[in-house]
N, C-alpha and C positions, 0 to 999 in steps of 0.2 A: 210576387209584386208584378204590376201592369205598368208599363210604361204607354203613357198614350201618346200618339199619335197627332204631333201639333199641329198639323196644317188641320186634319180635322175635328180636333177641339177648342182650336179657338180662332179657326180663318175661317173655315166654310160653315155655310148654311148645312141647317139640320135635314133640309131636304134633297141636297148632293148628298152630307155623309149617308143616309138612309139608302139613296143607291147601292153602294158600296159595301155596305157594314156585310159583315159575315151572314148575319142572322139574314139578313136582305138577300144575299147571292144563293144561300140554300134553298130557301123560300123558288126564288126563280128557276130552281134546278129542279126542286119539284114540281114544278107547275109544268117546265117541259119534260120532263119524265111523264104527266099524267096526258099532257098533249101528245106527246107521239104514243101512247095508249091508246087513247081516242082513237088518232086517225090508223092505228094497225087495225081494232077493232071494226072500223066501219071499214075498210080494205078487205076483210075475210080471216083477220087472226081471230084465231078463238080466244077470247077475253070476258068473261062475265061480267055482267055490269056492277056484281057488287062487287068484283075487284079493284072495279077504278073508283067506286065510291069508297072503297076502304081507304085506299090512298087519298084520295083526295080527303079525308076526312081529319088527316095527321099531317097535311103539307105545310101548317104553323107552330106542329109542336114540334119545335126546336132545344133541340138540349146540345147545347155547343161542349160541355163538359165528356158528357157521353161519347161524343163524335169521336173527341183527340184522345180520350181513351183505345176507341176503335185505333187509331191511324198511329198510334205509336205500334201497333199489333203489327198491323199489314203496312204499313210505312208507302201506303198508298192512299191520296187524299180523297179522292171520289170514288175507292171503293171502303173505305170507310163511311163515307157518305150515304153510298148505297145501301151499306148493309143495315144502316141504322134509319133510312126508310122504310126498307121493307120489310123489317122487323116490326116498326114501328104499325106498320100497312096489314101484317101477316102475310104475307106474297110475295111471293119471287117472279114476279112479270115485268116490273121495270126494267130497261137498259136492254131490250132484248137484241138483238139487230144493231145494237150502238156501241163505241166503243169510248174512251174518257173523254175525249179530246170532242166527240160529236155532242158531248154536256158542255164543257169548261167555254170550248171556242164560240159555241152559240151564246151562250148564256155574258160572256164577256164585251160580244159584238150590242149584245142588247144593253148591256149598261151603258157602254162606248156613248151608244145613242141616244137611250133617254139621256146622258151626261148633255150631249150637245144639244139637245132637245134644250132645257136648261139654260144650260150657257150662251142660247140664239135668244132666250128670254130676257136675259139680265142685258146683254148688248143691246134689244132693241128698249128697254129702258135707260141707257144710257144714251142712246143717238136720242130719244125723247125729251131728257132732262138738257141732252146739250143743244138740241134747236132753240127750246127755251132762253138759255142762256143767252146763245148767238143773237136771236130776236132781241131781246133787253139791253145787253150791251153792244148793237149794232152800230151807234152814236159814240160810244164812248173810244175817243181818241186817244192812244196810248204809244211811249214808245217802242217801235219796233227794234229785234237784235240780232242781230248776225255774229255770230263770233263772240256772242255773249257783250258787244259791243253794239252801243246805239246806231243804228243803219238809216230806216226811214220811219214815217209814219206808219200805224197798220189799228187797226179797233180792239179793242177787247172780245167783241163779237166773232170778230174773223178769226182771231186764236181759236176759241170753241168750235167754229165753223173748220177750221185745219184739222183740231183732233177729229170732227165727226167723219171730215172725208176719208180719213184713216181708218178709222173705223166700220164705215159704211163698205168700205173693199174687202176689209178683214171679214165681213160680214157673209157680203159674198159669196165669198171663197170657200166661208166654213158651211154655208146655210145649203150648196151644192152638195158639199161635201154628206150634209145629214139626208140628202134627199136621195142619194146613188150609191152610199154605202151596202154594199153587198156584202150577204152571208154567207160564212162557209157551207151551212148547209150540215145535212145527215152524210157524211163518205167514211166514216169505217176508219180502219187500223191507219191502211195508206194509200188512203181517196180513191180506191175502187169500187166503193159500195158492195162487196162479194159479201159480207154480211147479211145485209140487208136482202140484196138477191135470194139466197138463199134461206131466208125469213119467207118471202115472195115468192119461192118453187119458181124463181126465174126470170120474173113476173116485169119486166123493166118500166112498165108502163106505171105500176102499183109502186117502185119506186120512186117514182119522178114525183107522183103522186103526192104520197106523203110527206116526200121534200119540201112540194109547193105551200101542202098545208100550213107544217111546221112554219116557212120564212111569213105565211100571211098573219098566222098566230103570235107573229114575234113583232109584228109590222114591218118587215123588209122585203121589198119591192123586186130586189136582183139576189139573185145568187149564183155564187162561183160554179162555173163549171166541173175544172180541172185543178184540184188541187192535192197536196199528200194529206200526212196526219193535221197538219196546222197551214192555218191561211198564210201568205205571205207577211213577212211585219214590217215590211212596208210600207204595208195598210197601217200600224199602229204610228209609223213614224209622221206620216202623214198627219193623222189624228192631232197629235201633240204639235204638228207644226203650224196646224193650224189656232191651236190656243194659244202658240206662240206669235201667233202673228193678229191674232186677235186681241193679243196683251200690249201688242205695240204703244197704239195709240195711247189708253189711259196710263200708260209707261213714260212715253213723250209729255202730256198734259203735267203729269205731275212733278216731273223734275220743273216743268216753267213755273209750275205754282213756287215750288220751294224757292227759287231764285225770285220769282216775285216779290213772295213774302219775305223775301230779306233783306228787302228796300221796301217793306212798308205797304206796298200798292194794293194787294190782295188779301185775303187768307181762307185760307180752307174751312173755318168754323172753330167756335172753339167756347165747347158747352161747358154752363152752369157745373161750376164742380172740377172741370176739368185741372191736370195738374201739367205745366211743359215743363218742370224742371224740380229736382227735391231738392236742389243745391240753391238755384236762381226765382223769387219766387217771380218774376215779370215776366217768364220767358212765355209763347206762345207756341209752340216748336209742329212744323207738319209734320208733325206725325203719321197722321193717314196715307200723307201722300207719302212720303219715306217707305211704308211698311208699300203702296203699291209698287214701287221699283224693288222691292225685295225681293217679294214675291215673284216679279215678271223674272229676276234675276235666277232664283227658284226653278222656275218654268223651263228656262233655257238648261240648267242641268238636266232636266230628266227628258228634255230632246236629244242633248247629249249619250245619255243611257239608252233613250229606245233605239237610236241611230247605231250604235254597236251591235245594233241585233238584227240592221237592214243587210244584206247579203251573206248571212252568217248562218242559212240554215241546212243541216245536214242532211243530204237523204231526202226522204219524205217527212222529214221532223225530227226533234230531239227534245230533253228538259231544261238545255240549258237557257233558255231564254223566259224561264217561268220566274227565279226568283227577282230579274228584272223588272217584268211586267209585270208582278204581283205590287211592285213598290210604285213603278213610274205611271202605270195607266189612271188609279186612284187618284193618287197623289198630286197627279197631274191636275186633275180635274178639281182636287182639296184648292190647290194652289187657284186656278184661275179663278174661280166660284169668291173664296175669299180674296183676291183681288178684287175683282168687281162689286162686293159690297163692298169693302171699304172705296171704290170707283163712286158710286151713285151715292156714300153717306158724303162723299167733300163736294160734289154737285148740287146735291140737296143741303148742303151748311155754307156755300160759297159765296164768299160775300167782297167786292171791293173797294179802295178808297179814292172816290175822285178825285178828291182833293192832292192828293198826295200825287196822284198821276201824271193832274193839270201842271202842279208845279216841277216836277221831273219833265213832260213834255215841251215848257216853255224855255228850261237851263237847254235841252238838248233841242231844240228847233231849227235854229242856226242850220246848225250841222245835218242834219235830218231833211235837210233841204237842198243839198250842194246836188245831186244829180236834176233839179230843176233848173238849177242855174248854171251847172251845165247844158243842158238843151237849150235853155234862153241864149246863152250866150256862143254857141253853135250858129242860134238862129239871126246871130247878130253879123255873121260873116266868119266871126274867129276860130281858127283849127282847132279841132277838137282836144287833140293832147296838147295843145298850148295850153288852150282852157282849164283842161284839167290839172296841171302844174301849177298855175295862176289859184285856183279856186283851195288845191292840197296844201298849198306853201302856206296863205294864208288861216286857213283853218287848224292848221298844227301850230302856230303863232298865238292865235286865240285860244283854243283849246289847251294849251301849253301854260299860258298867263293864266286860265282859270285853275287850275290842277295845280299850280304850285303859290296860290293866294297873292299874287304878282298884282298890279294894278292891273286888272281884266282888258285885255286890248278886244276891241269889238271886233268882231268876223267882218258886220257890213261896213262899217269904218275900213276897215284896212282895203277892202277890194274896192270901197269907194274912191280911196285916195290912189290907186293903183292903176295908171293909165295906160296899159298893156290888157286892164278888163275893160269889155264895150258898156256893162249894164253900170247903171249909179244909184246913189242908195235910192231914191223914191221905185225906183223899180225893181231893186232887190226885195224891198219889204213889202212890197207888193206879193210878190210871188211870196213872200214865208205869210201874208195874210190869208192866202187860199185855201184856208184848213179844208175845207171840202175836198179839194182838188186835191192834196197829199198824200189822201186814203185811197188815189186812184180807184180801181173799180172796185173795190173790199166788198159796196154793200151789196153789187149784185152779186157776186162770189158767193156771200153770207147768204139771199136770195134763192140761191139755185141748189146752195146745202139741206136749205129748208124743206124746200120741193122732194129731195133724194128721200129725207127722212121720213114724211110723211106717207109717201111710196111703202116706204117698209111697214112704218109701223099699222097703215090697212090692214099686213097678213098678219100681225099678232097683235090685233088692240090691248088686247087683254096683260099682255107687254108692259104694257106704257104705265101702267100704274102700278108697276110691283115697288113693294117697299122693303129698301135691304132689311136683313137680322139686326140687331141691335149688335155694334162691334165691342170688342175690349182694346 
């Protein structure tokens, strides 16, 4: 029996798990077994060229059965690997000069990469769907919360516009991160290349050489100097901290949806057929957004796991940080990938109700408005923490009479009749009529989100219009 693998059967896209899957990692292993062929052969190894065509000729006939056959033998996994390429190949010329760890570590660093390759795509299709948004509800006046309690004015717009600037840093950080990531490179047992020298009669030059080859063949720009049998994992921690921080934002976005949607205002979509509840049939439940803080929740453990393996390594290397990173670096990537489709399906299904906003915006206005009237009433001569005692007293009175179904004592009544305050009602209500004025600068803010986004999605148009998997 198979137990499979939930993040990647039913969160991630087919085209992460494809990264990843066995049959895909072999594949890559041989391809760089036939690349460093290549560049030994035009270096001065003797290599016939129907050799590399043999091999190359069986780098997709994969028989994963056969392999774990081999590896329960030799209880060693790439030379199981090996032996059933080049059997497969007829030839024993593979891995000459090389030792596991100059297969495993490259080949791992190049998933790493296409992974974030990937994950820099689904981001800039989210910054895309959320300018969208920001633009459309740039107008729409909604209550703001602090404390999960009504604070001030703020748009609907600007919400989306907060998660994008989140995002657009995360973005950043990671899009860096994929342009400077450096390869370990071809270094041998424990990163002296005396291997390979000695392939090369000496040759340091013919070294450096096919090094450079290999990282252009792989598309990586840098590679490590000085290192033993494995790169630092550091490096991996790094990696994972940045999907970590890349999951923020649609993290944040959607716990606001959930609480939104549970006063009505918003909802995430909620398609033909759909079921929220087998017990309740009304219910409407975000689902989507729930299952994204799961996942980001997800996330954060296998930062956990690969961070116990940052300063822990022995020597020039050891195994014990394989069956870690065998689970977390995937996993990692199953995880954020199916976040982010389920990210762009509640984007693309989001829908909300003005109605229902207006009238929550108008119960809590009042109140939504006291740090105006405090500065108005500043501006009137009166000490500021006067004021603010004057304007607190009264709105806990009002507030107080709404909340327990009391005959509603008015907020601008009370502090009209209150002659210890300078302003009177025609000028209180004045200032709560400046809807404009409430959302202080929100629309430039939303404005200049706009501007960042457009910026990005220039370097990957092609971004912009990815359309998630179909989720369950």
């Amino acid at each position: 029996m198979i137990v499979e693998n939930v993040l990647a059967s039913r969160y991630a896209s087919q085209q992460m798990v494809d990264i990843w899957s066995t049959e895909s990692r072999i594949v890559l292993e041989r391809e760089l077994w036939v690349a460093v062929l290549k560049a030994q052969k035009e270096l001065g190894i003797e290599i016939e060229d129907q050799v590399i065509q043999d091999y190359e000729s069986v780098i997709n006939s994969v028989d994963l059965n056969s392999i774990r056959e081999r590896e329960k033998i030799t209880r060693h996994d790439v030379k199981a690997r090996l032996e059933e390429f080049s059997e497969l190949a007829g030839h024993q010329h593979a891995h000459k000069g090389m030792t596991s760890r100059d297969l495993t570590e490259n080949v791992e660093q190049l998933q790493i990469k296409k992974s974030l390759d990937l994950v820099l795509d689904l981001v800039v299709a989210s910054l895309s769907r959320l300018g969208r948004l920001a633009v459309e509800n740039s107008s729409l006046m909604l209550t703001g919360r602090t404390h999960n309690v009504a604070a001030q004015p703020t748009t609907l717009g600007k919400r989306f516009a907060n998660t994008a600037e989140e995002l657009i840093n995360a973005y950043h950080k990671a899009n860096f991160l994929f342009n400077n990531f450096p390869l370990r490179g071809l270094k041998g047992p424990v990163g002296t290349q005396q291997d390979l020298l000695d392939l090369f009669e000496g040759d340091n030059e013919k070294v450096s050489l096919i090094e450079n080859r290999i990282a252009e063949t792989l598309g990586f720009d840098e590679i490590l100097d000085s290192v033993g049998q494995v790169y630092p994992r550091s490096m991996d921690f790094e990696v994972v901290s940045a999907l970590v921080q890349i999951s923020s934002a649609p993290s944040n976005f959607s716990k606001t949806v959930r609480l939104m949607a549970g006063h009505n205002l918003v909802s995430e979509g909620f398609q033909q057929g759909q079921v929220g509840s087998s017990a309740m049939p009304h219910k409407t439940n975000t689902r989507t957004s729930e299952r994204i803080n799961g996942l980001s929740l997800v996330l954060k453990g296998y930062l956990s796991m690969v961070g116990g393996l940052v300063g822990d390594q022995w020597n020039e290397g050891d195994v014990s940080c394989s069956v870690v990173r065998r689970v977390a670096l995937p996993d990692s990537f199953f995880a954020i990938d199916g976040l982010f489709q389920s990210f762009i399906t509640v984007l693309d299904e989001f829908g909300s109700f003005p109605a229902v906003i207006e009238k929550e915006l108008l119960e809590e206005l009042p109140y939504l408005s006291t740090t105006r009237l405090l500065m108005a009433a500043v501006q009137k001569g009166i000490g500021r923490e006067t004021a603010h005692e004057i304007i607190s007293e009264h709105a806990r009175k009002s507030s107080i009479s709404r909340r327990e179904g009391l005959d509603e004592l008015s907020f601008v009544e009370l502090l009209d009749s209150d002659d210890r305050f300078p302003l009177k009602e025609e000028e209180i209500n004045e200032l709560f009529n400046q809807r404009t004025i409430l959302i202080g600068n929100a629309s430039n803010q939303v404005q200049s989100v706009i501007e960042k986004i457009a910026d990005i999605v220039t370097h990957r148009p092609l971004a912009a219009s990815y359309k998630p998997e179909s989720i369950i």
